[in-house]
Each structure stands twice: as structure tokens, then as C-alpha cells.
N, C-alpha and C positions, 0 to 999 in steps of 0.2 A: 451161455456163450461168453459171456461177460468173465465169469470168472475162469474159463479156459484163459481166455486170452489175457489176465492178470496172472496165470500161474506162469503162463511161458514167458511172459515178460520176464516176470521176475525170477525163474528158472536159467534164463536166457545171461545170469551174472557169470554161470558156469563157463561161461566162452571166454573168461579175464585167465581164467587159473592155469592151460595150458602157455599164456602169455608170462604170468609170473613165473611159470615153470622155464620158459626158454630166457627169461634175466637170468636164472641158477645156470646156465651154462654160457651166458653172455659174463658173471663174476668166475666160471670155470677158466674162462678163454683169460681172464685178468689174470687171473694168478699164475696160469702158464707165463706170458708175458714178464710179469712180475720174477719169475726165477727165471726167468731168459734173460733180464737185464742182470739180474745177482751172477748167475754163471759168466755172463759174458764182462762182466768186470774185474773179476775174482782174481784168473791170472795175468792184470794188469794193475789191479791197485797199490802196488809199491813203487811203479814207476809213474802215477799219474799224479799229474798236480790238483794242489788245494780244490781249487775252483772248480775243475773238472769233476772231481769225485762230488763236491758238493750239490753241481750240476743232477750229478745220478741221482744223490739221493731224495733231492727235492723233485728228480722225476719218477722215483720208487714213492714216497709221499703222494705224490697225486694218485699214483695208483692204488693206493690203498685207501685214499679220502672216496674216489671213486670207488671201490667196493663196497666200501662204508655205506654210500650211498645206495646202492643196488642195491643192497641186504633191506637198508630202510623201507625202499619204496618195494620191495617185494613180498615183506613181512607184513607193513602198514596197510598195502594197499590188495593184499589179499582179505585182509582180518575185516577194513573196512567195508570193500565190495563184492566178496565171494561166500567168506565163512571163516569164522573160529578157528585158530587153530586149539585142537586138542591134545597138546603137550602132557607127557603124565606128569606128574609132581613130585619129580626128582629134583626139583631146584636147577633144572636144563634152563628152563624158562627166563628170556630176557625182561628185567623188571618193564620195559617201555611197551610190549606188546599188549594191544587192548584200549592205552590207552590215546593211543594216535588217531586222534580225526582228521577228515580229509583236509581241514584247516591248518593244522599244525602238521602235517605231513608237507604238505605245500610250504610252510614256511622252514620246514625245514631242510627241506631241497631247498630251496632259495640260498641260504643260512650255508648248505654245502655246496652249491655251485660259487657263491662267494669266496669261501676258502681255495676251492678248485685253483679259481682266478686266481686268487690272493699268490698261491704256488707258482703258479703259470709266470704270472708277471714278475715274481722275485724269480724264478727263471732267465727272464727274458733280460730282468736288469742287471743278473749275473755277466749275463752275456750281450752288455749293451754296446762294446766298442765294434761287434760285427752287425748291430741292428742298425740301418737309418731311419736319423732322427722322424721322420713321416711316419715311419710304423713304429717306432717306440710311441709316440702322441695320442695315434689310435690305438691300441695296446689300452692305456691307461685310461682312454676313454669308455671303451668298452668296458671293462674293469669296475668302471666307476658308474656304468648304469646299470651293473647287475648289482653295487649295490646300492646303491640307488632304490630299485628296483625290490630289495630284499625286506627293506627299511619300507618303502609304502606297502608292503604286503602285511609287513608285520605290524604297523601302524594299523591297516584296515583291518586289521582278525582281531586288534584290539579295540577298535573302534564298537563293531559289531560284538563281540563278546562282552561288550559293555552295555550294549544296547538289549 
């Protein structure tokens, strides 16, 4: 009986892989996004000013820091809690797969929700004469405990990797 009920358990990882499968059409749904802001720029970029266009592009940037991300956590967090993947050895093969543990997967979300921010908020400062000053404040606060935030995590994976 016993060992029934350690097969299903650990059989039971199989229920992650349809989740990683719907992040691939959660980065599907981004990249439409992503060409819908390119198209919808395209026949206006010679009349639009500096700041504006810079605007876009630091919010095309986020979108593609978040892909980034998705790919990470769906590649990492498959290999980690489901299964291998079994890539043929065509040299398709991303060098970092394999070697992501749940510990450095986590710091590296961190590491990318900080950049996220970092975008977000040079955004926000692009555009800081229509922000009041109250929420530019919070803005920078919150900004600052994610990293904050990025920095104790990765301080404790070194901590414990040491130990």
C-alpha cells in the first residue's frame, strides 16, 4: 500500500506540465501584444516625439524581459519538477537547461522582476510631469523592496550554499 501511494504521489508531478504548457500560450498571447504595439506605432513614428517613441520602446522592453521570464520559469520549472527534457543534440539545446535548481530559478525571477521594475519605473520617470508626486514616492518604494527583496534572497541561497 505504501508504495502505491508513493508512486501517485510522485506520479501526481504530471499535473505541473499541462500548467507549463498553458505559460507557452500565456508568451503566445505576449508576442501577439508585442506586434500589436510594433504595428500600431509604425504608421506614426515620424510624427512622434523623442520621449514618446522611447516610451514604446521601454514598454516593447518589458515585454520581452517578461517573455524572457516565462521561457525561464517554464523550461527551469519543468526540468526541475516534472521531467528532462529530451532535446536531440542538434546544438538546439539552451546551454542553462539542467542546470537550474529551484534555488537559482527563484533568484532568478527575482533578478527579473527587478529589471521588470527597473523598466517600469524609468517609464514612469519618463513620464513624471503627468505623475503626482504621492505616487511617483510609492512607485520607488515598491521598486526598492523588490530589490531589496532580490538581494536577501540571493544573500540567503548564498548563505545556505555555503553551509
Amino acid at each position: 500500500m505504501e508504495k502505491l501511494v508513493e508512486k501517485l504521489i510522485y506520479s501526481s508531478r504530471w499535473i505541473m506540465a499541462p500548467i507549463y504548457l498553458g505559460l507557452s500560450l500565456a508568451l503566445l498571447a505576449l508576442g501577439i501584444k508585442f506586434f500589436q504595439e510594433v504595428l500600431h506605432i509604425l504608421p506614426i513614428i515620424l510624427s512622434m516625439k523623442e520621449a514618446d517613441l522611447i516610451l514604446v520602446v521601454l514598454s516593447l522592453i518589458d515585454l520581452v524581459l517578461v517573455g524572457g521570464l516565462i521561457v525561464m520559469v517554464m523550461f527551469s520549472g519543468y526540468e526541475n519538477f516534472v521531467s528532462r527534457l529530451d532535446i536531440d543534440g542538434d546544438g538546439e539545446k539552451l546551454d542553462w537547461l539542467g542546470k537550474l535548481d529551484s534555488g537559482s530559478l527563484k533568484n532568478k525571477v527575482a533578478a527579473s522582476i527587478v529589471a521588470i521594475s527597473s523598466i517600469h519605473l524609468l517609464k514612469i520617470f519618463m513620464n513624471a510631469q503627468n505623475i503626482h508626486n504621492d505616487k511617483l514616492f510609492w512607485y520607488v518604494i515598491i521598486h526598492l523592496t523588490f530589490v531589496l527583496s532580490a538581494f536577501a534572497m540571493g544573500y540567503l541561497d548564498k548563505l545556505t550554499r555555503k553551509a
